[in-house]
C-alpha positions as CSV (number, residue, x, y, z in Angstrom):
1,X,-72.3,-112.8,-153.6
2,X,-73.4,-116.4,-153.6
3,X,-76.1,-118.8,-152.4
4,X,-74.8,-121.6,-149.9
5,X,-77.3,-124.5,-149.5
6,X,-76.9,-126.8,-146.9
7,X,-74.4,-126.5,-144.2
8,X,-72.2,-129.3,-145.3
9,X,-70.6,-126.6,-148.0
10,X,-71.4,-123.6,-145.5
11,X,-69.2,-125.1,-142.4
12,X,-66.4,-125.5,-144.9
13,X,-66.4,-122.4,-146.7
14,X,-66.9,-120.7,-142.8
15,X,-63.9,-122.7,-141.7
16,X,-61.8,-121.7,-145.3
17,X,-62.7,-118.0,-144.7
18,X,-62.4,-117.4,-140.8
19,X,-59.1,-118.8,-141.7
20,X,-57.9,-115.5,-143.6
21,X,-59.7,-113.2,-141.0
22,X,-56.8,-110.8,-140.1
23,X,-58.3,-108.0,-137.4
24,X,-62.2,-108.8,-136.3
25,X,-64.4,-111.8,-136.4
26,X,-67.9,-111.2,-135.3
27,X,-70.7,-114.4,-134.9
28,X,-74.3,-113.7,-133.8
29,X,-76.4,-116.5,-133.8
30,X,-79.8,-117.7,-132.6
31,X,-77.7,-120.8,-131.3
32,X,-74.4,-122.2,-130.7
33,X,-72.6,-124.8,-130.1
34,X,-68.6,-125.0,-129.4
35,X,-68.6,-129.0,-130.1
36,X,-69.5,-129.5,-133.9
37,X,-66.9,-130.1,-136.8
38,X,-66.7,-127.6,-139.2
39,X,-65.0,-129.6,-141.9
40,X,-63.6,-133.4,-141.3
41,X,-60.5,-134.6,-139.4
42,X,-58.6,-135.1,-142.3
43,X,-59.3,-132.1,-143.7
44,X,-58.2,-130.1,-140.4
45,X,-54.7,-132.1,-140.5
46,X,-54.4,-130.9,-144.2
47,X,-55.3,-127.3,-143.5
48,X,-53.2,-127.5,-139.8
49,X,-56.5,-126.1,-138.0
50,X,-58.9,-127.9,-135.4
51,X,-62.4,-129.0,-136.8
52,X,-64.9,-128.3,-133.7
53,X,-65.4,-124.3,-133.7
54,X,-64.5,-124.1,-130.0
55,X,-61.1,-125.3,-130.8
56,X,-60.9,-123.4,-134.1
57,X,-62.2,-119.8,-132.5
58,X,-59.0,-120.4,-129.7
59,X,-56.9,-121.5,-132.4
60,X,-57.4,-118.3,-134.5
61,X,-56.5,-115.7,-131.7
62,X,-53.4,-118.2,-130.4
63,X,-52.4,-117.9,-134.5
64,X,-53.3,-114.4,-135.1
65,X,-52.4,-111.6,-132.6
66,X,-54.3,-108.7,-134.2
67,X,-57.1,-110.7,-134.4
68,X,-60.5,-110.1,-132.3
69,X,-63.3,-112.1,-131.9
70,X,-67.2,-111.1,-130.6
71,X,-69.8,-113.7,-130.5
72,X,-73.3,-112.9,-129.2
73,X,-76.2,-115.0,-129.4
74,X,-79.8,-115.6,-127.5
75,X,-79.6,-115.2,-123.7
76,X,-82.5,-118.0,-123.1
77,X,-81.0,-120.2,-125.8
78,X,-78.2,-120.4,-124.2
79,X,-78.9,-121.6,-120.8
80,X,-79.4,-125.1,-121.7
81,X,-76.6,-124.6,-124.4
82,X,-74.2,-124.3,-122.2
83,X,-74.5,-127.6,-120.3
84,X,-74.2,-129.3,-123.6
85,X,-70.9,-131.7,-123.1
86,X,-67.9,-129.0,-122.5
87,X,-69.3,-126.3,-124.2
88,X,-69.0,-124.5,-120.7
89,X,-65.6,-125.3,-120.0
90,X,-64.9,-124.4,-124.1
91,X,-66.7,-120.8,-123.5
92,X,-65.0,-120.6,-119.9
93,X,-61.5,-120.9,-121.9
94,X,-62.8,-118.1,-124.5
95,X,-63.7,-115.6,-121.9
96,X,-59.9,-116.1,-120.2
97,X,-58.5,-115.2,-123.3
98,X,-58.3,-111.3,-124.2
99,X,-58.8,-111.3,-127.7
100,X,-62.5,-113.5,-127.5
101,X,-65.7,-111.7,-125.7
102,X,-68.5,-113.7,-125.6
103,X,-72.0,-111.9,-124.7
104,X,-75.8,-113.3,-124.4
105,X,-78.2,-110.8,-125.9
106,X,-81.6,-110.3,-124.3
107,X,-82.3,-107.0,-125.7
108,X,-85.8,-108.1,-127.3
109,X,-89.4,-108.2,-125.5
110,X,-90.7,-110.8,-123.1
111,X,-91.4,-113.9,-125.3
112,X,-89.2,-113.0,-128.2
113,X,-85.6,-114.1,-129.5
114,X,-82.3,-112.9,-131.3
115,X,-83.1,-114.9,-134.7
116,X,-80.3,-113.7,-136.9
117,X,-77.6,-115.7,-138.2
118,X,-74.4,-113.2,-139.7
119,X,-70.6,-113.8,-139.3
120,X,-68.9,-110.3,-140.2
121,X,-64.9,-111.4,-141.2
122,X,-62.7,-108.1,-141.3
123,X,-65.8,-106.5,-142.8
124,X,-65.2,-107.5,-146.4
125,X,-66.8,-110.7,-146.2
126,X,-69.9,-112.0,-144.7
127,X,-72.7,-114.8,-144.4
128,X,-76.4,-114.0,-143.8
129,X,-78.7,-116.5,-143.8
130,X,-80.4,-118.8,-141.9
131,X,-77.9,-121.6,-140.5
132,X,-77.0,-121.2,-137.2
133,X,-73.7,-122.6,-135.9
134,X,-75.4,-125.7,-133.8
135,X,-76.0,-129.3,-133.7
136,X,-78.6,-130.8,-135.8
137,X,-77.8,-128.6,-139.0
138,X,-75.1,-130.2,-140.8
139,X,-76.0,-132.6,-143.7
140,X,-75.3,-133.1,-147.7
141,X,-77.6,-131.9,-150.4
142,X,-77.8,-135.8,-151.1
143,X,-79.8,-135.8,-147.6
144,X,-79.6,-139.4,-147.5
145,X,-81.2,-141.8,-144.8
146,X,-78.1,-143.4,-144.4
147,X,-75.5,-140.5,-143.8
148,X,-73.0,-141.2,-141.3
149,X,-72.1,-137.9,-140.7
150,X,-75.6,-136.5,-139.5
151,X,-75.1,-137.4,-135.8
152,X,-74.3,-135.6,-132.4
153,X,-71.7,-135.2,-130.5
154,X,-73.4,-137.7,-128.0
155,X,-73.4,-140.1,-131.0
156,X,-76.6,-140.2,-131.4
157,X,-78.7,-139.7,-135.3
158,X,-81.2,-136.6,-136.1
159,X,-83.3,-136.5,-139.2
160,X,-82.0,-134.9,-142.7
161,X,-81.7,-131.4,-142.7
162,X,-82.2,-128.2,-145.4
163,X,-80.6,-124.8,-145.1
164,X,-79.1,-121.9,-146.5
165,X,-77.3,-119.2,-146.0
166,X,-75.8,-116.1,-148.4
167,X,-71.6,-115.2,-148.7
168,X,-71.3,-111.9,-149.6
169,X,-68.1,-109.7,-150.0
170,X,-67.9,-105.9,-150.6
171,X,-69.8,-103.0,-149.3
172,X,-72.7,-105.1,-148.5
173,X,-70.2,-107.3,-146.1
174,X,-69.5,-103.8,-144.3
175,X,-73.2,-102.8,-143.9
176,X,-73.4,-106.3,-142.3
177,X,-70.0,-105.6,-140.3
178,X,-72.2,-101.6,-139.2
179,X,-75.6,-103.5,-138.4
180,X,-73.4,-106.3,-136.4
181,X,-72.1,-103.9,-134.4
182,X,-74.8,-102.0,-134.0
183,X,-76.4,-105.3,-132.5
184,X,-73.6,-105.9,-129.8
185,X,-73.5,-102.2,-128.9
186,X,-77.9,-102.6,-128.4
187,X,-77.3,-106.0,-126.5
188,X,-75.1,-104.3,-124.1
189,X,-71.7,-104.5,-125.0
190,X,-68.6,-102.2,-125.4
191,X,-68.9,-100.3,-128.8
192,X,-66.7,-102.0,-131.9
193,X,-65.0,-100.2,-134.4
194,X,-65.2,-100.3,-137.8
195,X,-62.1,-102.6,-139.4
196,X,-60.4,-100.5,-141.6
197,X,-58.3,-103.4,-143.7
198,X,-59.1,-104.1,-146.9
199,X,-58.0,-107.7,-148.8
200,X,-59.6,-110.3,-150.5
201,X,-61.0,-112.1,-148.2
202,X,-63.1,-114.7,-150.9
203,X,-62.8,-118.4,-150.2
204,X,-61.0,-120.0,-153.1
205,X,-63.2,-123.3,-152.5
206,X,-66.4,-121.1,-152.8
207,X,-67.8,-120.1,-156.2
208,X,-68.9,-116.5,-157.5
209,X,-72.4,-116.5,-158.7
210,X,-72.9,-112.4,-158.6
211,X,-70.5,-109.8,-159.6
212,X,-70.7,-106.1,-159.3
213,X,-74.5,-106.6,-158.2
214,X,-76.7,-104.0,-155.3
215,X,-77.3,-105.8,-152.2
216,X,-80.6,-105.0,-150.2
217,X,-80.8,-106.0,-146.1
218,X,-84.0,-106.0,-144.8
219,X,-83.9,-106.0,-140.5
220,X,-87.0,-106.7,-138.5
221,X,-86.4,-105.0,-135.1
222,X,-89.1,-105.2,-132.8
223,X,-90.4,-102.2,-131.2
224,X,-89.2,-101.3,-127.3
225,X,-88.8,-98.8,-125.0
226,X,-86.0,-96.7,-126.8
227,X,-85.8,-98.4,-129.8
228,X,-88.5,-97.5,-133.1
229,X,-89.8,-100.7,-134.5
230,X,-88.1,-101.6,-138.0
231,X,-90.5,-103.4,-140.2
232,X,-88.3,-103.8,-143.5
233,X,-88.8,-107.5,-143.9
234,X,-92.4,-107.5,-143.4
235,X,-92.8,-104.4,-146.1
236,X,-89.8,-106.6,-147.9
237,X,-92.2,-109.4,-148.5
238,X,-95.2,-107.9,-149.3
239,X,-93.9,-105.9,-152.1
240,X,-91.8,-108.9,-153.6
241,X,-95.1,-111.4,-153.1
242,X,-97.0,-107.9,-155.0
243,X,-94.2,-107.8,-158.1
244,X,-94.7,-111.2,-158.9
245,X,-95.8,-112.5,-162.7
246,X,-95.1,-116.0,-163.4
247,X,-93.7,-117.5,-160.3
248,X,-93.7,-117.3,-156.6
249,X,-91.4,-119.8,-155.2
250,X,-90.6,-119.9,-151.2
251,X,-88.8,-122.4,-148.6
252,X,-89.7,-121.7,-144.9
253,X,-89.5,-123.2,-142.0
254,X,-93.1,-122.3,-140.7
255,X,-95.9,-120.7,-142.8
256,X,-97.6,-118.7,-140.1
257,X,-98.0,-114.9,-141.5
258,X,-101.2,-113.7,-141.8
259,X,-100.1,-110.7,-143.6
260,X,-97.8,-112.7,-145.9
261,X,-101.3,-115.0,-146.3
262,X,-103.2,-112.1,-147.1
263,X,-100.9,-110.3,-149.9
264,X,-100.8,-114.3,-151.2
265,X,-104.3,-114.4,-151.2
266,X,-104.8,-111.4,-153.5
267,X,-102.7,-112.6,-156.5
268,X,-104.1,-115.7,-155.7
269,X,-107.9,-114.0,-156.6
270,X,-106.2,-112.2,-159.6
271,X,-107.1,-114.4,-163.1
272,X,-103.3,-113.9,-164.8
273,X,-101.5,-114.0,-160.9
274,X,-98.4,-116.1,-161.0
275,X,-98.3,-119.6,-159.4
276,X,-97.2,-119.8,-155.7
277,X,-95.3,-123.1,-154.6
278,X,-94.2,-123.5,-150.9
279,X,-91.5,-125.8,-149.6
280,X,-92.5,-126.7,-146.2
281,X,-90.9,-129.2,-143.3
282,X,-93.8,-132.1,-142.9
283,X,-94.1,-130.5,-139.1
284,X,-92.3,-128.4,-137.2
285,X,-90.0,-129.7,-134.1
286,X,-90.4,-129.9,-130.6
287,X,-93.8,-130.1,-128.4
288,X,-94.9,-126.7,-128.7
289,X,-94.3,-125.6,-132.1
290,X,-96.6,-128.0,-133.6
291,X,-99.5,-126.4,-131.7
292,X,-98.5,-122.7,-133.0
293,X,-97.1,-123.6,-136.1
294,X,-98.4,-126.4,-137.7
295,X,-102.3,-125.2,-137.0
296,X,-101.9,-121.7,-138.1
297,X,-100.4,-123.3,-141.4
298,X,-103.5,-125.6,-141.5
299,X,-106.0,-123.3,-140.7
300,X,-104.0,-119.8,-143.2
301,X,-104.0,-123.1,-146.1
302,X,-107.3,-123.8,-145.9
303,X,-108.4,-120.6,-146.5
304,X,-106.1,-119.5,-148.9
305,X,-107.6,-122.7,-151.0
306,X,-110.5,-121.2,-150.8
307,X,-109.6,-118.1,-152.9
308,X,-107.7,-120.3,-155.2
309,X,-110.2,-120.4,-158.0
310,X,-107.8,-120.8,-160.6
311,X,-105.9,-123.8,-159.0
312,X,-102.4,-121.7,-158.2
313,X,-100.7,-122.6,-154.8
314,X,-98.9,-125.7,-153.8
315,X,-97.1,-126.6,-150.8
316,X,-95.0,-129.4,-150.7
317,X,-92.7,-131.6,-148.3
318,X,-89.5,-132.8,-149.1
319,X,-88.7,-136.3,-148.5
320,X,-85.5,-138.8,-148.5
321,X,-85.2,-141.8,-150.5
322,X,-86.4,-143.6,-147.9
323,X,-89.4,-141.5,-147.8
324,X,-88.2,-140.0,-144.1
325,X,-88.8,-135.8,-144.0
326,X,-86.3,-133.7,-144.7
327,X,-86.2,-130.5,-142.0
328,X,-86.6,-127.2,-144.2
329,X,-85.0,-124.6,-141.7
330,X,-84.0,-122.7,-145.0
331,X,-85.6,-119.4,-145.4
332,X,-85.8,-118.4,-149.2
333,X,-88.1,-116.1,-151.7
334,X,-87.5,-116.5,-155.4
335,X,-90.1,-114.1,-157.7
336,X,-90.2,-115.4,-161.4
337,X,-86.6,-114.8,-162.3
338,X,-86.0,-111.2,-160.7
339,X,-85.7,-111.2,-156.9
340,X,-83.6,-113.9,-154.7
341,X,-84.0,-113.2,-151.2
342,X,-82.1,-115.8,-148.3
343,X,-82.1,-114.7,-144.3
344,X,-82.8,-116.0,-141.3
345,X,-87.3,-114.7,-141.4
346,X,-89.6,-117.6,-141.4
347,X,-93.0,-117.0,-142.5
348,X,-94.5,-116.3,-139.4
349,X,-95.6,-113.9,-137.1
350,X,-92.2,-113.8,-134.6
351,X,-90.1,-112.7,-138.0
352,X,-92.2,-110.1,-139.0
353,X,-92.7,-107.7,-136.0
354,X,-91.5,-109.5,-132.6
355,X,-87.5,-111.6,-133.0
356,X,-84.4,-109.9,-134.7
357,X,-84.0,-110.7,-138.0
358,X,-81.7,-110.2,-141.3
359,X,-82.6,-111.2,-144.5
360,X,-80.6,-110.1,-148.0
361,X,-81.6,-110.0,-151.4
362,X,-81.3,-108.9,-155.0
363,X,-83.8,-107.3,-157.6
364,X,-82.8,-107.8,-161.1
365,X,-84.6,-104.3,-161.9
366,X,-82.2,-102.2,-159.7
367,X,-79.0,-100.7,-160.0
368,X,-76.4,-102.9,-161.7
369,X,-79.0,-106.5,-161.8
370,X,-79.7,-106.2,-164.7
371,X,-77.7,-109.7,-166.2
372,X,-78.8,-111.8,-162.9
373,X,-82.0,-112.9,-164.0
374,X,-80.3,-116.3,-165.3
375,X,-78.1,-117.1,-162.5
376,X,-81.5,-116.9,-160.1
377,X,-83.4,-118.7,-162.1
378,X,-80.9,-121.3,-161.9
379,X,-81.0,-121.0,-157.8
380,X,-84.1,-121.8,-158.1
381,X,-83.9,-124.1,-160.2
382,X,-81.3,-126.3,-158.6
383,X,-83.0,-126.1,-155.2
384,X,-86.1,-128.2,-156.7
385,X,-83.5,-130.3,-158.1
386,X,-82.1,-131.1,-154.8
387,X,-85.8,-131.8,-153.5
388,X,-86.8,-134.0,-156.8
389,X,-83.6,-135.7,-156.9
390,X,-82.9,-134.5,-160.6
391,X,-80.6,-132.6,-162.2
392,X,-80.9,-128.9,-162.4
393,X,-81.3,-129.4,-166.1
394,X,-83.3,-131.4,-166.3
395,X,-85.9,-128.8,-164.2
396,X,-85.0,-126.0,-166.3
397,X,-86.2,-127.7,-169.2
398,X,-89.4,-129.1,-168.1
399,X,-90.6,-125.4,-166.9
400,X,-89.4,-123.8,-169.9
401,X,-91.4,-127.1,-171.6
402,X,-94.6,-126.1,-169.4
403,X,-94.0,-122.6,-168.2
404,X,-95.2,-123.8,-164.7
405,X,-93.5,-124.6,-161.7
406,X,-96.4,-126.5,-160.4
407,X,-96.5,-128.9,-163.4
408,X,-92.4,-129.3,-163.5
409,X,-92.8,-130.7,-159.9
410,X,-95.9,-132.2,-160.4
411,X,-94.5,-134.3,-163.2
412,X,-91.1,-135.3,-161.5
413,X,-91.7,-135.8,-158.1
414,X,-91.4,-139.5,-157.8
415,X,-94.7,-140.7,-156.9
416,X,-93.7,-144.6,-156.2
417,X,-94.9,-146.1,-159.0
418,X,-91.6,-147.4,-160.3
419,X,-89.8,-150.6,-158.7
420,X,-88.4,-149.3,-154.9
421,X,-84.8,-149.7,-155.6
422,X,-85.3,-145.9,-158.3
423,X,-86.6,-144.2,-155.8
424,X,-85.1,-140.9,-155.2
425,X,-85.8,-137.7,-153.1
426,X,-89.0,-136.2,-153.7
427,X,-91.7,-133.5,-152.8
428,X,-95.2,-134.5,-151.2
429,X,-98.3,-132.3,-151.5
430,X,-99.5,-131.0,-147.9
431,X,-102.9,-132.4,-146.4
432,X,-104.7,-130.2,-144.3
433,X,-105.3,-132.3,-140.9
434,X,-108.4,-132.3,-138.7
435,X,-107.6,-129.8,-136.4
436,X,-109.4,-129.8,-133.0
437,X,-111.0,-127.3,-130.8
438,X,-108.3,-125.9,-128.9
439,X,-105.8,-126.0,-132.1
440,X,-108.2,-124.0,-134.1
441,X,-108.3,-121.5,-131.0
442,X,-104.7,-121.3,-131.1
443,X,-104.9,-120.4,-134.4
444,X,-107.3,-118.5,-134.5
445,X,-105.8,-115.9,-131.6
446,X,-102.2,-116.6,-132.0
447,X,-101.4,-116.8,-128.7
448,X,-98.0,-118.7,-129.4
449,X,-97.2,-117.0,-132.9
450,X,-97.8,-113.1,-131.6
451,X,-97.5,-110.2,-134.5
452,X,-95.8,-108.1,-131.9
453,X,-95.3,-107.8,-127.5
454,X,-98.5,-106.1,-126.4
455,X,-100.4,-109.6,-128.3
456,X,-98.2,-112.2,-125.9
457,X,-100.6,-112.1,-123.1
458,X,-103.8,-111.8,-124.5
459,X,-106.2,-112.9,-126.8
460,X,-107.4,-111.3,-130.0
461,X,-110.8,-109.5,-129.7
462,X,-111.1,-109.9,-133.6
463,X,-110.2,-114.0,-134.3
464,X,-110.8,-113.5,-137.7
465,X,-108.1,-115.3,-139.8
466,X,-108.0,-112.6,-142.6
467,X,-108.6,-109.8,-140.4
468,X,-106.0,-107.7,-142.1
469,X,-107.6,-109.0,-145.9
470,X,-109.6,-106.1,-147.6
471,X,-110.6,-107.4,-150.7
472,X,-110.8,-104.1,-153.1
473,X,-114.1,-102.7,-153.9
474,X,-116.0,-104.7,-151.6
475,X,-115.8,-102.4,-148.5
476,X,-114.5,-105.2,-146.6
């Protein structure tokens, strides 16, 4: 198993390992589209394949006649997808070839999405993470302002962006391969079969971080008629954010939860808890997000300060050189140096009870884990790198130096006091904004973030933003 950050490195490896797929490809997605590049021109001449996944999925099945592939994603995603450029003449040539099926899955509630990002390859090899195949995703782990190869297809720019995803290869690529499946067959199609071929299906260009290590896959599946609810990544969280000692360090897209607020808020009361630093987008996209998002973050921050007597919790933005925000769409847990978890959950409501959603991780205390400790700390240590414009060395010595996250960022983020021309990626501390009326309301009754489908269409009885907190032994 190893950690892919950003998808400069995961469209490549993709591209390098869909290229030794032999029998069954699967891709489910929260979004997709058939026009982006993979890898560069040059590098598709070299390797004799296209670049742009539509080109390269047609490519594969002309090249390879055993070869299947299934791709399902969102069904209300994709209506407005499909008129991007020729993605609909692209996914019109698919579905005339035999070998490609192409469904749209809306088996969730009203108001909910299909959130999780997995690409199954001959079930020994896998991804899991959080980086859909889509526009707007692809950058460097330089993230820098002036990167020509951040633009759409269109030709217009979009703002620096920060992902991961997981590559796994094993028995934990099959489970993915039997929960894949398992999602087509729910979303209506034909039932798969299992691929019985067995190779080495590991990209050369891709290095091994884990060996021989256990594998957990934690699935939210929201509750429906027919279908028990699955609450593995909510319970997931709660008991990783509860094993903490030293450290609690997390990237997420949104921070929403109220539940994941309330089990921070108890180590946050505890006098030896462990420091909790957040990596945060500056906002989150779009019109309406900001409104569910961005207040419940304000409003779940502001109270979880207030339980901070013993000055533990961070949350930061990362920035470009140029001081623009870097987009955090990864979705990452890291407790002290024990448990690395990557998946396509946000900190939010949606991930924990109402969207589809596939997270992996691995805990150094179980099975064979035992000697991973290091390499996660390193992960860890090289994403702050990435965000501080350091060198992962130069991180790991500074919190072996202080013992504390919190005071290695705090004394390399660049704060601008040098001349302009050293200025380097950074992390900014969060400011709660003034929220208005009708924000805090939002917040307050989640009416755009619900915890599960009988809470889309009405307001909480109970807006209290802790409801679920029960501090122990005060009988509240």
């Amino acid at each position: 198993m190893s950690v892919i950050v950003d998808a400069d490195d995961y469209f490549r490896v993709a591209h390098a390992a869909m290229l030794e797929a032999r029998k069954q490809i699967i891709l489910i997605g929260w979004d997709f589209d058939a026009r982006i590049r993979l890898i560069p021109e040059g590098e598709a001449q070299a390797a004799a394949a296209p670049s742009s996944i539509g080109d390269f999925i047609y490519w594969l099945v002309q090249n390879r006649p055993e070869l299947e592939v299934f791709l399902l994603r969102w069904d209300l995603g994709a209506i407005k997808s499909l008129f991007r450029g020729k993605t609909v003449f692209t996914v019109a040539k698919w579905m005339a070839h035999p070998r490609i099926t192409v469904k749209l899955d809306g088996h969730h509630p009203t108001g909910a999405s299909h959130h999780q990002k997995i690409i199954v390859i001959d079930d020994c090899f896998a991804f899991c993470g959080g980086i859909d195949m889509t526009g707007d995703r692809w950058d460097t782990r330089d993230h820098r302002d002036d990167e020509p190869g951040r633009v759409r297809p269109n030709g217009s720019l979009y703002e620096p962006w920060h992902d991961a995803t997981t590559a796994l290869q094993g028995p934990a690529a099959a489970a993915l391969g039997k929960l894949a499946r398992d999602r087509w067959k729910r979303a209506g199609g034909t039932p798969l079969s299992a691929v019985r071929t067995r190779h080495d299906c590991w990209p050369d260009l891709l290095p091994v971080q884990f060996s021989n290590v256990d594998v957990t896959i934690a699935r939210t599946v929201p509750k429906m008629p027919g279908q028990r609810a699955v609450l593995e990544i909510e319970h997931l969280y709660l008991a990783q954010i509860a094993r903490a000692k030293r450290f609690i360090y997390a990237e997420s897209q949104y921070f929403a939860s109220r539940r994941i607020a309330e089990a921070l808020a108890r180590r946050l009361e505890e006098a030896d808890g462990p420091e909790i630093v957040i990596v945060n987008p500056h906002r989150a996209q779009g019109w309406l997000e900001p409104l569910a998002m961005d207040t419940a973050r304000a409003r779940l921050i502001a109270a979880l300060h207030q339980r901070d007597k013993h000055d533990r919790l961070r949350l930061y933005h990362p920035v470009t050189r140029g001081r623009a925000p870097i987009y955090v769409h990864a979705k990452i847990l890291i407790v002290d140096d024990q448990i690395l978890r990557v998946g396509s959950s946000n900190m939010n409501n949606r991930s924990m009870r109402l969207d589809t959603e596939c997270d992996v991780a691995i805990d150094c205390t179980t099975g064979n884990n035992q000697a991973c400790a290091e390499r996660i700390a390193a992960i860890r240590d090289d994403l702050l790198a990435e965000h501080l414009g350091v060198t992962p060395k130069v991180v790991t010595t500074s919190i072996v130096r202080t013992a504390s996250i919190i005071a290695t960022v705090e004394r390399l983020r660049f704060t601008g006091r040098k001349n302009a021309r050293d200025r380097r990626r950074t992390l900014v501390p969060y400011e709660i904004p003034d929220l208005s009326g009708v924000e805090k309301w939002l917040a307050d009754n989640e009416v755009l973030d619900p915890e599960q489908p009988d809470d889309m269409f009405e307001a909480l009885s109970k807006p209290d933003l802790f409801r679920h907190f029960h501090r122990p032994g005060s009988g509240v």
